[in-house]
N, C-alpha and C positions, 0 to 999 in steps of 0.2 A: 505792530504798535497798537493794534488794538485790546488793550488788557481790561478794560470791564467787560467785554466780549466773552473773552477767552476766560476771565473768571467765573461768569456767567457758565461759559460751558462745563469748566473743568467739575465748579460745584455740581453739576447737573450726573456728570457721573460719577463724581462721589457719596453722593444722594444714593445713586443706581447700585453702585457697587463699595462698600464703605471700606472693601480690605483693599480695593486695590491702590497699589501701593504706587505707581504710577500718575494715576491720576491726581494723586494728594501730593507728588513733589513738583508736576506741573500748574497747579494751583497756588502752590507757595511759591512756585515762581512767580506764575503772571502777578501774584501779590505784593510778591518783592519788585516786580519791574514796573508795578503800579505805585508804589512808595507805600504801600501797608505794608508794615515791617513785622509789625506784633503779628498780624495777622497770618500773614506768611511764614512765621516760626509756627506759631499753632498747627498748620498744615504738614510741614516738613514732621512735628514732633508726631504727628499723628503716625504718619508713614515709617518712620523710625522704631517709633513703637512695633508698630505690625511686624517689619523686614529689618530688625539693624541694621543700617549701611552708612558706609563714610559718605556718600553724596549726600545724605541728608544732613549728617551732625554739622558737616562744610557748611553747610546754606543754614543753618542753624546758628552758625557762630556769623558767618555775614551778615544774618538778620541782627542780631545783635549789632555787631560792628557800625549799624547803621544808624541802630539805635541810642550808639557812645554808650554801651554798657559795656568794655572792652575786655573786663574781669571776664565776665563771662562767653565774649566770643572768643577768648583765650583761651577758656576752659572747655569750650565744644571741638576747635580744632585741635587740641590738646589729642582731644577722645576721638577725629577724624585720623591724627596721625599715626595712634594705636594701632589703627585699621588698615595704612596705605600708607609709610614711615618712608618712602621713596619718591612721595611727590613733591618736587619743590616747592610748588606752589603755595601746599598746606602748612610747611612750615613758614614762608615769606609771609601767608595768612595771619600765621601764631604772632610774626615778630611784629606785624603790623600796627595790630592789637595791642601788644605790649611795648611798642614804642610812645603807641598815644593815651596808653596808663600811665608811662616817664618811669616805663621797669628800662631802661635805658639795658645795665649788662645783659639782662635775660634779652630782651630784643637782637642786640646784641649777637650774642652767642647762636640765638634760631638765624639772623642773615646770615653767619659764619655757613649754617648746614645747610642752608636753601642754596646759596654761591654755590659750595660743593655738587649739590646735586644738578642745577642748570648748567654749571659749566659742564657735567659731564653730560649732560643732554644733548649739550653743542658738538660734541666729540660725535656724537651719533650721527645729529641732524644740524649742521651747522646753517641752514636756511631756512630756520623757524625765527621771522620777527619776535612773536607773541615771548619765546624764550630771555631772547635779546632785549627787552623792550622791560623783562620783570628784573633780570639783573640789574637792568640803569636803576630801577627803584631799591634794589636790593643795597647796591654801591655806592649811591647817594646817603642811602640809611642811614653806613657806619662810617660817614666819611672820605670815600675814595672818589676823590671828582675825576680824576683821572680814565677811572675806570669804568664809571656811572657815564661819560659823555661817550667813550668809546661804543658803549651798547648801542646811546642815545643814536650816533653815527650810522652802527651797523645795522641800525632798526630800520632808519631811514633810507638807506642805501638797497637791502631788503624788498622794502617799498610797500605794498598793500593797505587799503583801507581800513584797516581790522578797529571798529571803534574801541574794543578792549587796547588793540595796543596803543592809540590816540589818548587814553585815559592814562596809561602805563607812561607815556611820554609824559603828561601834564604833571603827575605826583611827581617822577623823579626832577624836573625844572624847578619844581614847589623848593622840594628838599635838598637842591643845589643852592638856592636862592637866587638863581636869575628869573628877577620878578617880568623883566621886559618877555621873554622867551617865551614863561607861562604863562604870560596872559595873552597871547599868540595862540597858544596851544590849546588854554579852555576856548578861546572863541573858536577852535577847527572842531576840539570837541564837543561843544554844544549843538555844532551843523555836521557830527559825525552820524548820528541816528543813533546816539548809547542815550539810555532812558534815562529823561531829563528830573526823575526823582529822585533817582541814585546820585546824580552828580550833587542835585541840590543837597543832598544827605552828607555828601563825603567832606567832614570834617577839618583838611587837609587842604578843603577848596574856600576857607572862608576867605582870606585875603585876598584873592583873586575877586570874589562874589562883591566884596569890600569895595576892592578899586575900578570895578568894572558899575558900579553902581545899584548892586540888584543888593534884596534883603537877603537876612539871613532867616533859616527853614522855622 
């Protein structure tokens, strides 16, 4: 958790070594887990430049995503999934984006392929929370409370601390609308250790932030 540190450092070898392409996506990290958003796109785009890679263009559309420019982190995972069309993740990314542009069937249609491809993740590895914990956000999305609480269930059941999936819980409660639940859930996630800039950033957490009393970013 120390990211002016680690920025401090990463700049120091990128300074050192300008191509490597490593150092510039560790930096746009600790920038994004610092909440410089812009700043940490600049980084990632650097790195991208040098080496095309879908990890970059991903954290590229995140950065956006953080910054509600949705159009466009629509448009980076768009160009991530070019690269890696089998990650669920990157499409539940796309539809994310595009649910909170209000492209409602485009959203839509990318939860339709990201479901496809998690469920068949489970088929592999049926003891991955993190898996289980993105469906609940995926089947909340288009509607299925049914099957958005079943994940909710098997996430918990599962068990592990994973702050990602801690945050995975809190979005799918949001987009159920049980407000009691989620705000249970931000206050586990605020004392999970997920970086408290990104939380404040996420869009999705303003009623929660609302009713808990804290301002908005």
């Amino acid at each position: 958790g120390e990211y002016p540190q680690a920025i401090a450092d990463f700049t120091q070898v990128a300074f050192l070594d300008p191509t490597n392409t490593s150092a510039l996506n560790n930096l746009g990290t600790a920038r994004y887990l610092n909440g410089e958003f812009s700043a940490a796109i600049a980084s990632w785009r650097k790195s991208e430049a040098i080496k095309p890679n879908r990890t970059a263009l991903s954290n590229i559309g995140t950065g956006y995503y953080y910054l509600r420019d949705f159009q466009q982190a629509a448009n980076m995972y768009t160009k991530a999934i070019e690269a890696t069309p089998n990650d669920h993740r990157l499409w539940g990314n796309l539809a994310d984006a595009q649910r909170m542009a209000e492209k409602n069937a485009a959203a839509r249609t990318n939860y339709l392929k990201a479901i496809d491809l998690a469920e068949s993740a489970l088929v592999i590895n049926d003891a991955d929370p993190l898996t289980s914990s993105r469906l609940a956000v995926y089947y909340a999305s288009i509607g299925k409370p049914e099957k958005a609480r079943a994940n909710l269930q098997r996430t918990e059941t599962l068990g592990g601390a994973n702050p990602y999936m801690q945050y995975d819980i809190t979005v799918a409660l949001v987009l159920l609308g049980d407000q009691q639940k989620a705000q249970y859930a931000y206050k586990n996630l605020l004392e999970s250790g997920f970086p408290i800039a990104v939380i404040e950033a996420e869009p999705i957490f303003e009623s929660l932030k609302q009713s808990s009393g804290e301002s908005s970013p």
